[in-house]
C-alpha positions, 0 to 999 in steps of 0.5 A: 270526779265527785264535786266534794272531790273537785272542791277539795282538790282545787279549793273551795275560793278557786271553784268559787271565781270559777263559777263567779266569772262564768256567770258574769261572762257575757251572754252576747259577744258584741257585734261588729259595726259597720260605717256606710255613706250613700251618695245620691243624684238628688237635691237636698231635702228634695221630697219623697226622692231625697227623703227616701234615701234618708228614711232608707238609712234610718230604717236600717239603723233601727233594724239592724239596732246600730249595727249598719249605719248609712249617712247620706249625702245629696248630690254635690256634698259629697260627690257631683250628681252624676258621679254617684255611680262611678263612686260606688263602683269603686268603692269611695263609698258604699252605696247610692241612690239615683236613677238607671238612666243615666248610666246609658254611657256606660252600659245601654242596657241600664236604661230599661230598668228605670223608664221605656218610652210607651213601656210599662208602668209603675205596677208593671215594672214592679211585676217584672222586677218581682215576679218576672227576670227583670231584676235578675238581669239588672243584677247581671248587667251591674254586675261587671261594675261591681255593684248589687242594684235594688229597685228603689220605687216609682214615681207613677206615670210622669207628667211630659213637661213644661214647654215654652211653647204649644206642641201642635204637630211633630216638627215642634220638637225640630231645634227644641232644646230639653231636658230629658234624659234616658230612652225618651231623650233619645226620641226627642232627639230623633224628632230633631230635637236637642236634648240636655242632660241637666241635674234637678237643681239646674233645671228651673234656672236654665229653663228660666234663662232659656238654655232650654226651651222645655223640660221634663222633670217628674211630676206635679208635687216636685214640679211645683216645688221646683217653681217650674210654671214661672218659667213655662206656660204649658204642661203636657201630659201624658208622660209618654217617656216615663210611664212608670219610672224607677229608682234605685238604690245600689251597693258596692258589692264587696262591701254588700258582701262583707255584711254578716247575711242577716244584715245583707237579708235586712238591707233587701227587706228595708229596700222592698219597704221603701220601695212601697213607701216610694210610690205611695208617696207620689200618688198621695201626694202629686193630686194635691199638687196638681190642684194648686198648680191649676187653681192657684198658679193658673197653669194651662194643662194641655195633652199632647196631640194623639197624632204626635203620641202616634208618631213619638210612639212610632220613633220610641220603637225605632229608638229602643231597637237602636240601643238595643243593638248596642250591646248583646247585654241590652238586647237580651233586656230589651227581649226581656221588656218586651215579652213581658210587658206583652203578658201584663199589657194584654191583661192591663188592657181588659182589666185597669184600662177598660176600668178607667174608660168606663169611668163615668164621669171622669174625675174633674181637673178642677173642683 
């Protein structure tokens, strides 16, 4: 039909409205929102760990321009620090944020992926994660609690702890009661130790009380803000039981998947970010920490004794043979850990380690 023939037909006012509403029809259909609440195990404001989270959450509001809005909650706001997972499996809420070790109780394979005793460290936990099976097999174990986990960043190699007193041979653990949780807990323990799972915010006043005679927690910035040289004396490195620590976040997995995919691809890409941010926070941070610890609150820095390391090194291989036996899961994980952290040792070995020995001379403690 020719258009003066339309025109005519229809009426030049009606083939006016008509164009009128399609111009003014809008270019974009609006979006759907979504609403999620993230509940952590940590205390509030606490830094780099508890901020993570809430830069996390703000980071994908802006990437997804309001589309995917995350309010976050510390430990006890919401829900009790070591109830973050078992809220986010049942779908109370959407995600959390805390670390893998403390889901030992329900699945042992959990504790591989945040720290092994003597294990890899921060970059080679990473590597596996990314460039090995190691997130793929985190998948699969939180897959049965209906979660989707992502790596959440590392805290570097962590310091061994606050004691009450000196650690001179490996009778020093018998009867020692700390706070260490995970496969190094586990050590403690099989030194004849008493380990006692305790969250952040407790820590100080029960080291301070005597509850517990030592305690790990992470490092010298957050170990310093937590007051923890007022009440021990010593602080040992290194942290043979967290050479690499890391974090996570995790999702409610149908709630993960009800995202449209471009939210879910922005989640992951916001999650790999902040993972970075993660661990150069620490490094940046934890030397400065370390100084004022030492300078100003006179804090004795002791190393354990080689011959102790030897024999926690000999007691983590029984430990993590142990737990792995636990679940067919946790033995294919351990196999996994092992092997690759063979590949990266050897070359680590040649390259980092033979850096740092030839460093002449070393970096001062103190200025």
């Amino acid at each position: 039909m020719k258009r003066r023939d339309f025109l005519k037909k229809v009426g030049l006012g009606t083939a006016a409205a008509v164009g009128a509403s399609t111009l003014a029809a809008p270019a974009v259909i609006a979006q759907k929102k979504y609403q999620w609440r993230m509940v952590t195990t940590w205390p509030p404001k606490l830094p780099v760990l508890q901020d993570g989270c809430e830069r996390l959450a703000k980071r994908i509001g802006e990437l997804t321009d309001g589309r995917l809005q995350i309010q976050v909650f510390a430990a006890g706001e919401l829900v009790p620090a070591l109830e973050s997972f078992q809220a986010v499996s049942d779908g109370t809420v959407e995600a959390g944020s805390g670390a893998s070790y403390y889901w030992a109780g329900k699945e042992p394979a959990t504790q591989w992926f945040s720290a092994v005793p003597f294990g890899m460290n921060g970059q080679g936990m990473s590597t596996w994660f990314h460039g090995g099976d190691g997130l793929k097999l985190w998948e699969e174990v939180y897959a049965p609690f209906n979660l989707i986990p992502r790596p959440g960043g590392s805290t570097g190699v962590q310091m061994g702890g606050w004691f009450r007193k000196r650690i001179e041979t490996i009778d020093d653990f018998k009867g020692l009661k700390m706070r260490i949780p995970g496969l190094g807990g586990k050590v403690v323990a099989k030194a004849g130790g008493t380990v006692v799972l305790t969250p952040g915010g407790e820590i100080f006043t029960n080291l301070e009380r005597g509850v517990i005679d030592a305690t790990e927690w992470v490092g010298p910035l957050h170990d310093l803000r937590l007051g923890l040289y007022k009440a021990a004396k010593y602080y040992y490195y290194p942290g043979w039981h967290e050479p690499g620590t890391y974090l996570e976040y995790f999702f409610n997995k149908k709630a993960f998947e009800s995202l449209p995919k471009d939210l879910q691809h922005i989640v992951n890409a916001a999650c790999v970010e902040n993972e970075h941010w993660v661990l150069a926070q620490f490094e940046a941070q934890n030397g400065a920490a370390l100084q004022e610890l030492i300078t100003k609150h006179k804090v004795e820095l002791v190393k354990f004794p080689d011959e102790v390391l030897k024999k926690l090194a000999k007691l983590a291989e029984e430990v993590n043979e142990e737990e792995a036996a636990k679940s067919p899961i946790a033995k294919k994980v351990n196999e996994s850990f092992k092997k690759f952290a063979k590949v990266v040792g050897t070359w680590g070995m040649i390259s980092e380690k033979a850096y740092y020995d030839s460093i002449v001379p070393p970096y001062p403690l103190k200025d």
